[in-house]
Phi, psi and omega in degrees: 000134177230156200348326193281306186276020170258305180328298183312280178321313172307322159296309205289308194294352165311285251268323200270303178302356161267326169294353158304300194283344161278310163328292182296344207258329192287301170295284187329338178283304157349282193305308180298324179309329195274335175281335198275281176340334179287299186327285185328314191276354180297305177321313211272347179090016165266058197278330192283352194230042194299319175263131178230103178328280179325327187260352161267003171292338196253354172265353180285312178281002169252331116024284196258031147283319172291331188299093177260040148062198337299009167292148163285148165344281221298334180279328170298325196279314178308295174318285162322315178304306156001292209286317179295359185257308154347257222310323161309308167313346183294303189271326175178099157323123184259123168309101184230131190279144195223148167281128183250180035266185177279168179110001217254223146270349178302309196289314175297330180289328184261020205239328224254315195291298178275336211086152193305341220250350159302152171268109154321141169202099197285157166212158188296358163197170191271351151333293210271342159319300172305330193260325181301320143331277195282359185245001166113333217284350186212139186322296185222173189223149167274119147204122184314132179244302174196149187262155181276002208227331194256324170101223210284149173248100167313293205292332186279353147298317149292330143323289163324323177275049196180313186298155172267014189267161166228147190286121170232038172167172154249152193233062186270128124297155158235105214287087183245115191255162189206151210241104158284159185154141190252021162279173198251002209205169162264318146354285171306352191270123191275332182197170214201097165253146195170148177299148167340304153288314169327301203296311184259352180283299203295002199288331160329269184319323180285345198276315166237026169268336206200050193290304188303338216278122169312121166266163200207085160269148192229195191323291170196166164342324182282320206279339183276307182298340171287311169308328188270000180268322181295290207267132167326118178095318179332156124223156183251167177241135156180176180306159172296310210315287175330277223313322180288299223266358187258022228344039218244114146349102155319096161283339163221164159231175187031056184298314182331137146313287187297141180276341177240090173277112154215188222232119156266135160243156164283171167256097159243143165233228193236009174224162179272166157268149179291166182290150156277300165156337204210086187221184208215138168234142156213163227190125164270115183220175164217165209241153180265174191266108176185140180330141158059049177277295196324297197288323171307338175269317187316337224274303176344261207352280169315320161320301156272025188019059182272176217194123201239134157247004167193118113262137185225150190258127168206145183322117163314136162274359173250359170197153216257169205056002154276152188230154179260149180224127202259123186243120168243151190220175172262126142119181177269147187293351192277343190304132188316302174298303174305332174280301164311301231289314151351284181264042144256319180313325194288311189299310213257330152356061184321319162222147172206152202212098186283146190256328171166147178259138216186130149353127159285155168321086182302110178267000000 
């Protein structure tokens, strides 16, 4: 190396190590503002309510309103989300439940969402994601709600119509499967483990990479890479998250058909979120059984110029050939179009069960 580019090089790194030491000084300050933000709600009796979705959706979207590069939004939002989960530990880790084991897309959707510095806590179904959740042991829940390529995740829908928790957030992934395995060939591969959605994002590619091969669906992804680490032959479909925490080989990647496969998740806890600037409501109803039912409920909407990003239908479970219609709308319930629409929904509804108003998905 010579003397002129050590020189050069000596200058930029002076240069990096004082902004570290301005950084670090800048955080540590944060962080005491963020201890002080504890007091305050202590004084005040909001000891139970340290995350508040809405004010951090609204300082992440003013981050990438601000970001003049060259890092992208996604590595800025990521950097803060970071700092801002520090700084909640500071006051109380928060405890969040995920359909496990680790390793799973789950554990990366509450991992992408809380931060590192949140406590994970996987459990063996998305039942028991709810319940963990509703019996206190855990703050907030993780859960797949619909895929872009697979559609509605049934049970956490069914779930929902039925839980006191409410959707206070959101989560989009994005769903890169990859064929784990410790053999060297495709050729070697004897069976094949994954979850069920795994299974159908991937069908293409396995029909002609690995058509003859047994598919085996189990729990979830994670639970496919502990096999394929155990058994002689295996291979599993899962996440970089398995592949790192299993040591398991790629053998192929980015196996998913569709290329922008991804996986929405909810956010529930045990409180609602506040408006944000930019939010999203959603809301569970059913129609009485009579001509032009769907359309006499839809009519509010149009009416209050609310705006619906997803209805969907699934079978009532208390009678049989009745259905439920599952609603996502644009704005907060507290929004002036949205409170009416509400309370017409309410008149005209046979059952109606707002799940919850919430941050649209920061990336």
């Amino acid at each position: 190396m010579s003397e002129e580019l050590q020189r050069d090089l000596a200058g930029v790194r002076a240069e990096i190590d004082t902004i570290d030491a301005q950084l670090l000084q800048l955080i540590s300050q944060r962080a005491r503002c963020a201890q002080k933000v504890g007091e305050i709600k202590a004084r005040h009796g909001e000891i139970g309510h340290i995350y508040r979705p809405e004010r951090e959706a609204e300082v992440l979207r003013r981050i990438q309103e601000k970001n003049p590069g060259p890092l992208t939004n996604e590595y800025v939002t990521f950097f803060f989300r970071e700092i801002m989960s520090a700084c909640l530990s500071l006051e109380q880790p928060l405890g969040v439940a995920f359909l496990g084991p680790l390793g799973t897309f789950s554990e990366s959707a509450a991992s992408k969402h809380f931060g590192q510095s949140a406590r994970l806590l996987p459990q063996i179904s998305i039942d028991d994601v709810f319940r963990e959740v509703e019996s206190g042991h855990a703050q907030y829940a993780v859960v797949p709600v619909e895929n872009s390529t697979e559609g509605a995740v049934g049970r956490t829908m069914d779930l929902l119509l039925a839980t006191p928790l409410k959707i206070c957030g959101e989560v989009n992934l994005r769903i890169h499967q990859n064929l784990l395995t410790r053999v060297g060939k495709l050729e070697e591969v004897t069976r094949l483990y994954s979850h069920a959605q795994s299974l159908a994002q991937c069908h293409e590619w396995l029909n002609r990479m690995l058509p003859d091969v047994p598919r085996i669906s189990v729990g979830s992804n994670a639970q496919a890479a502990q096999k394929a680490l155990e058994e002689e032959g295996a291979a599993a479909i899962a996440g970089e998250a398995a592949a790192i925490r299993y040591n398991l080989p790629k053998l192929a990647e980015n196996i998913e058909d569709e290329p922008n496969n991804t996986t929405r998740f909810l956010v529930l806890g045990r409180h609602d979120a506040g408006p944000s600037g930019r939010d999203r409501t959603s809301l569970v109803m059913s129609a009485p059984n009579r001509t032009g039912a769907l359309h006499y409920l839809l009519e509010p909407f149009a009416t209050n110029g609310v705006s619906m990003t997803r209805l969907e239908s699934r079978p009532a479970k208390h009678a049989l050939w009745e259905y439920v219609f599952y609603v996502d709308i644009e704005g907060h319930r507290d929004d002036a179009p949205v409170k009416a629409t509400l309370d017409e929904l309410a008149r005209r509804a046979a059952y109606l069960k707002v799940l919850g108003s919430y941050p649209v998905a920061v990336y």
